[in-house]
N, C-alpha and C positions, 0 to 999 in steps of 0.2 A: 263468566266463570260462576259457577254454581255456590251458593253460601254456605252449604253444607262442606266443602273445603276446608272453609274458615274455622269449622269445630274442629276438624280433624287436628290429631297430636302431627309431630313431623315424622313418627314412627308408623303410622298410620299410612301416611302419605308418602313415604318407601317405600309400603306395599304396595299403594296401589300403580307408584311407577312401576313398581316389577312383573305387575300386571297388564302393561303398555296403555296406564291408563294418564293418557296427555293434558286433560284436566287437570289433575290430581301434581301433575308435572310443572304447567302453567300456577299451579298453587305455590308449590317449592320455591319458583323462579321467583315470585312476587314477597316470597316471606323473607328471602335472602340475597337477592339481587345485588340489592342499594347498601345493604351492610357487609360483604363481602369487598362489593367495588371499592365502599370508603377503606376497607383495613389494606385491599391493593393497592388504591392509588395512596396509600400512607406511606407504602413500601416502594415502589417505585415511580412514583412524581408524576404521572405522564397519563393524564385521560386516556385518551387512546388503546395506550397501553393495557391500565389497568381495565378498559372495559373487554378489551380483548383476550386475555386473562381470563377473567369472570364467565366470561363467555366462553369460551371452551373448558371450561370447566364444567359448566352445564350440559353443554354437548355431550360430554367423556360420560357423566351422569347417564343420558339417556342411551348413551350406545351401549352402557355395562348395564341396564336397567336388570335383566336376566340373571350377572351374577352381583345383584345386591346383597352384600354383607354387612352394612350398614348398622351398629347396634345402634347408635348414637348420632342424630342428623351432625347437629352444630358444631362440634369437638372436629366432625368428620370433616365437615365442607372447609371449614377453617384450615383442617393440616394440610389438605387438598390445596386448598389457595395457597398458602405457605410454601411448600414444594412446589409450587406455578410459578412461583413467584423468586425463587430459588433457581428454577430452570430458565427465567426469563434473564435473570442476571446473566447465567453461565452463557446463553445462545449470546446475550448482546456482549460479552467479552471476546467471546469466541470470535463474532463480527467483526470486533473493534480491533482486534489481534490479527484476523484476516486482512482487514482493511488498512492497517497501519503497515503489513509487508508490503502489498500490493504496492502503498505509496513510496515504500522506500525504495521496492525491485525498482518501480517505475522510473523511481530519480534517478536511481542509478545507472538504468538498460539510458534513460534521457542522455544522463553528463558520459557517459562512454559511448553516445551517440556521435553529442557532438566534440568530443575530444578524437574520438575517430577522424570525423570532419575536418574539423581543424587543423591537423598534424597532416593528414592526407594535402591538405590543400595547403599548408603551408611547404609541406614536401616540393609540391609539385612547381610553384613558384621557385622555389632555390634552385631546384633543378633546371627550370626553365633560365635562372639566373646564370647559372653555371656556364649555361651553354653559350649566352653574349660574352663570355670571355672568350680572348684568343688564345689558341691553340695552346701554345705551351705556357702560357700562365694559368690555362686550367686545369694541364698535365702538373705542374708545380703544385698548387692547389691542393689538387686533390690528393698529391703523395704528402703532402703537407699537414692534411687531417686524417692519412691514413696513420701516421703516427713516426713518418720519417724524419730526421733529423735534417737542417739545411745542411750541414754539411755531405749526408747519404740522398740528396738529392741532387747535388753537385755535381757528386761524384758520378751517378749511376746516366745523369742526363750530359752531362760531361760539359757544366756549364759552374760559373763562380760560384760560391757562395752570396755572392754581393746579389749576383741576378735572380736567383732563388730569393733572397731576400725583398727582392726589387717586385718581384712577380708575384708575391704572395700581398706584397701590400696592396700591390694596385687590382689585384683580385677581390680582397676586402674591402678598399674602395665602393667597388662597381657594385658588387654585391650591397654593400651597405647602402649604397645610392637606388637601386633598386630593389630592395626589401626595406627598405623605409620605412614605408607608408603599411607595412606590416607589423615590423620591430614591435608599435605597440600592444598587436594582440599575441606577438611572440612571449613579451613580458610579461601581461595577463594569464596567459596558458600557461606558461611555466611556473606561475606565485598558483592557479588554482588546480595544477594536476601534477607538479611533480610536486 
């Protein structure tokens, strides 16, 4: 880089960015780099970041070099970085707000995955259950939980009270002997989903 640079004021050296001159540019870059970077990464913590920042902020500099309006370098570059640094918070909230639904849909679309799961296959068992009952203690049964009373089962199957009685236990029985070894994720499911 040329030492004559070095005289130039920074109003000087506006111009001659605005005259696409990249020397003159590389000068800018070397006088405010490292003190911009320091007041970014003061502002948001994160090298990276703030070199990243800093850096497109120079870029913006030389893609607007044409309509430079610049009265004042330092005041400038500073509010410049300020508002970088302003928009860098809003994108990574934005992110982190994006990112925090994402994780919730996810859990969510996850436990009504497998609560789907669960219920279906717990379904399917009972029903398979059902079916080792014989005949008319399953017909009891099931008018049993359909919400008929023993005595309007009695009646309608044209059989005691007592037997109704008799056929619903040994229905739960069987059932219970055979959803057993499920009961405990039936307990689970119903303490985490209803």
């Amino acid at each position: 880089m040329s030492q004559l640079y070095l005289t130039y004021s920074d109003e000087n050296i506006l111009e001659l960015i605005g005259q696409d001159d990249e020397l003159a540019f590389g000068e800018l870059y070397e006088r405010y780099f490292k003190v911009l970077f320091n007041y970014v990464f003061s502002k948001v913590g994160d090298q990276f970041s703030a070199q990243e920042i800093v850096q497109e902020l120079f870029v913006n500099i030389w893609q607007q070099r044409q309509k430079n309006q610049i009265q004042t370098c330092r005041p400038f570059l500073f509010a410049v970085a300020k508002k970088s640094v302003i928009n860098f918070y809003r994108k990574e909230f934005t992110r982190k707000h994006h990112y925090n639904q994402w994780e919730i849909q996810a859990s969510t679309i996850s436990e009504l995955t497998d609560q789907t799961i669960l219920t279906a296959d717990l379904q399917n068992k009972y029903e398979r259950a059902l079916e080792m009952l014989p005949a008319k203690c399953r017909e009891v049964f099931i008018r049993s939980r359909q919400g008929l009373s023993n005595r309007e089962i009695a009646s309608e199957l044209i059989i005691s009270e007592k037997t109704v009685e008799q056929h619903i236990t040994k229905a739960l029985r069987i059932l219970r002997q055979h959803l057993k070894e499920h009961l405990a994720y039936l307990i689970i499911f119903y303490q985490l989903f209803l």
